[in-house]
VEXLUM-746187 format. One record per residue (C-alpha): x, y, z. Coordinates in pm, 1 decimal. Layout:
% residues N
        xx        yy        zz
         X         Y         Z
...
//
This chain:
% residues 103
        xx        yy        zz
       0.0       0.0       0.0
     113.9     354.0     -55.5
     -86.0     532.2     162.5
    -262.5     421.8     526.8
    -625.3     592.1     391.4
    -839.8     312.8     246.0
   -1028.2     466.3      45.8
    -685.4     623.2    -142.6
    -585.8     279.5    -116.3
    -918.5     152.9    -352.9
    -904.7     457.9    -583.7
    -503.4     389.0    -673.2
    -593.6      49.3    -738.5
    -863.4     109.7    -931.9
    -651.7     358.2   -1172.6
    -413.0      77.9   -1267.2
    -659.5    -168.0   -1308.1
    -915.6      43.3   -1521.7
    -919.1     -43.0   -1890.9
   -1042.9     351.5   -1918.4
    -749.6     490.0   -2082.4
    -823.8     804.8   -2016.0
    -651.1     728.7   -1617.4
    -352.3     565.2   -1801.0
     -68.5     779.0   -1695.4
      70.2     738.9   -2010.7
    -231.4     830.8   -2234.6
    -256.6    1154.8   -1985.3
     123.6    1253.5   -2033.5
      73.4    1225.4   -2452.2
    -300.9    1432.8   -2381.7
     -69.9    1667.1   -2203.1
     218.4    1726.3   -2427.0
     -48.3    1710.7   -2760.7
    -242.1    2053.7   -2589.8
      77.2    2191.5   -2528.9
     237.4    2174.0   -2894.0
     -97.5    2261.3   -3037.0
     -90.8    2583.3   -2806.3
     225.5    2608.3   -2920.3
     147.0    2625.5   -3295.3
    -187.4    2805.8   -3273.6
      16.5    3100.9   -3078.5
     224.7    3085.7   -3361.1
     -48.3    3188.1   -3601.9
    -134.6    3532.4   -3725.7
    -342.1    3770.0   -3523.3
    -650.0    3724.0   -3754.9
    -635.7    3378.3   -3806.1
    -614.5    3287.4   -3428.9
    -922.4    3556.0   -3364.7
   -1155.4    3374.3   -3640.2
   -1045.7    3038.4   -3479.5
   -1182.9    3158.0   -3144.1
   -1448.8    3339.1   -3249.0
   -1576.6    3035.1   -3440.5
   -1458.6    2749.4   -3198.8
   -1512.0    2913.4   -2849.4
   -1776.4    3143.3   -2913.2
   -1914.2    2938.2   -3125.1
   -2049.7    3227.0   -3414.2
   -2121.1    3123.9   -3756.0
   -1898.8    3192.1   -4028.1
   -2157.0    3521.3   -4130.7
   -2116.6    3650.1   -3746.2
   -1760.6    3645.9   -3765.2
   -1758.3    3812.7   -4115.1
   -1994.1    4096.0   -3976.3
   -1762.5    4107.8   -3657.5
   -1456.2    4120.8   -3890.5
   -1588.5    4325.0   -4213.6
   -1512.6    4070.5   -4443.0
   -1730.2    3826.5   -4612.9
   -1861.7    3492.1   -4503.8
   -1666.3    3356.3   -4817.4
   -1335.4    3485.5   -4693.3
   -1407.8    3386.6   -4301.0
   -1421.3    3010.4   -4471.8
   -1098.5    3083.5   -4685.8
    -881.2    3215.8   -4371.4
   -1042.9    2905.2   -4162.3
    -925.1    2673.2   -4398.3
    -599.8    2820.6   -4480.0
    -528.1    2807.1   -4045.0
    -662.1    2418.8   -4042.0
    -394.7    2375.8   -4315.4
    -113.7    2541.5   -4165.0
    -204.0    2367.5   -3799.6
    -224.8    2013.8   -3967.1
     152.5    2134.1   -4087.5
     253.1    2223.3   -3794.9
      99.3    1933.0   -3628.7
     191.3    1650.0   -3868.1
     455.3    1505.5   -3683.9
     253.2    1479.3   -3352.6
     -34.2    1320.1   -3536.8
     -40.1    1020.9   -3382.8
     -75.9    1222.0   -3049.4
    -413.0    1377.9   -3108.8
    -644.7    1071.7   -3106.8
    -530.2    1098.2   -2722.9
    -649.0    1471.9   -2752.3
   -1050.6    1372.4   -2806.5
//
């Protein structure tokens, strides 16, 4: 035992044991380090492209919303949004295999 509570006792065991991968520790340390290099590379992104990601992702407006909020068009929200998903899978490509962990 690592600890004299019981009920730590149970809950340790229970994290080993658990086919939920989600309490592996080694699932949680790739989660970990797959947020950080995607923070990483979406700080690296332009000004704009980083305020239509959050205004479309956390706020959750439409792509006509975030024209209005930006003065563009709804057409060139969806151009800029794809051109950010392309240059974050780029970014990104070598940690692919990280980001099913991310889900």
């Amino acid at each position: 035992m690592l600890t004299d509570d019981a009920s730590s006792a149970i809950e340790q065991v229970d994290t080993i044991a658990s086919p939920d991968g989600r309490l592996d520790p080694e699932e949680a340390a790739g989660r970990t380090q797959a947020k950080e290099r995607f923070r990483d590379a979406f700080g690296r992104l332009p000004d704009r492209e980083r305020e239509i990601a959050v205004l479309l992702y956390v706020k959750h407006l439409t792509l006509a919303e975030i024209g209005d909020v930006l003065g563009v068009s709804e057409s060139r929200v969806c151009q800029i949004h794809g051109q950010t998903k392309r240059k974050l899978r780029t970014a990104l490509d070598e940690d692919a295999a990280l980001f099913h962990l991310v889900a």
